[in-house]
DRENRO-261674 format. One record per residue (C-alpha): residue number from 1; x negated, y negated, z negated; residue in one letter. Coordinates in steps of 0.25 Angstrom, whole numbers, m for minus. Layout:
N
k:NUM xx:X yy:Y zz:Z r:A .
...
END
This chain:
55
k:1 xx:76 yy:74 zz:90 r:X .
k:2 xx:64 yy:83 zz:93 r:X .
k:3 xx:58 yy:81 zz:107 r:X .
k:4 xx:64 yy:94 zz:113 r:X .
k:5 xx:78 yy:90 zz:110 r:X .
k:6 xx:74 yy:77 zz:119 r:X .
k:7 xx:73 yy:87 zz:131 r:X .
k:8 xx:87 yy:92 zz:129 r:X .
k:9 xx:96 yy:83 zz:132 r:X .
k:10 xx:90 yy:81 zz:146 r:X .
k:11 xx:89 yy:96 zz:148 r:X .
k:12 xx:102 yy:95 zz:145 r:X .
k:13 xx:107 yy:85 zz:156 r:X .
k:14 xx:97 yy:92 zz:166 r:X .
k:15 xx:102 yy:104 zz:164 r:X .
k:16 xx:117 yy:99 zz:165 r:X .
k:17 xx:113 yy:91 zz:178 r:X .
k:18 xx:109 yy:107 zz:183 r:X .
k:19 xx:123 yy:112 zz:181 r:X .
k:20 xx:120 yy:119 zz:169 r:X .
k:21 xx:133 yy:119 zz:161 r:X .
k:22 xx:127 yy:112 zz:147 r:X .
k:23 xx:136 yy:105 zz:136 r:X .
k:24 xx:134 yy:97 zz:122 r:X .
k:25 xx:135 yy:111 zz:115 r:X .
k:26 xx:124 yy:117 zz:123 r:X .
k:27 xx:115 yy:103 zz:120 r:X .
k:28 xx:117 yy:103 zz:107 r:X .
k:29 xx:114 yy:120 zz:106 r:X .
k:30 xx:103 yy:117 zz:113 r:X .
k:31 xx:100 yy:105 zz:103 r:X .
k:32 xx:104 yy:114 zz:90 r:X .
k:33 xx:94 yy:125 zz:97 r:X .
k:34 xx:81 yy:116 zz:99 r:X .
k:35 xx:83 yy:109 zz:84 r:X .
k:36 xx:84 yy:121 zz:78 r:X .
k:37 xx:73 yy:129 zz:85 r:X .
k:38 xx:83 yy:140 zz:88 r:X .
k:39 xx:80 yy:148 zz:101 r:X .
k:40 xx:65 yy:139 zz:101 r:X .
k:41 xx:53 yy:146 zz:100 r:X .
k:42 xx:44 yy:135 zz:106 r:X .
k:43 xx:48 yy:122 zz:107 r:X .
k:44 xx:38 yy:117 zz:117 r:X .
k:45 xx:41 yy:127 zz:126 r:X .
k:46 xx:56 yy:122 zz:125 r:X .
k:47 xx:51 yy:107 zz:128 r:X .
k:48 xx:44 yy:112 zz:139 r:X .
k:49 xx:56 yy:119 zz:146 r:X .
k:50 xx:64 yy:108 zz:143 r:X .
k:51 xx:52 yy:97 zz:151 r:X .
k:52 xx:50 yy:108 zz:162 r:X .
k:53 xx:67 yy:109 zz:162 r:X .
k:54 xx:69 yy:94 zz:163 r:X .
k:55 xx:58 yy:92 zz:174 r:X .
END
């Protein structure tokens, strides 16, 4: 598991706790997403949104 995919569980749940309607297909979308680098110009920048998300 690469460290970004660390960061998405918990956005996940986070984002879940907000009221925003997430399920298993949208995790592992997301999962699929990030492992394949599809949509992912810059990872960094991705990690970042993901710390400045989770607080």
């Amino acid at each position: 598991m690469i460290e970004t995919e660390s960061f998405l569980l918990p956005l996940f749940h986070e984002l879940r706790k907000q009221g925003v309607p997430l399920g298993i297909s949208e995790y592992l979308l997301a999962l699929k997403s990030i492992r394949e680098g599809i949509g992912i110009e810059d990872i960094d920048r991705l990690e970042r949104f993901f710390k400045i998300t989770l607080g």
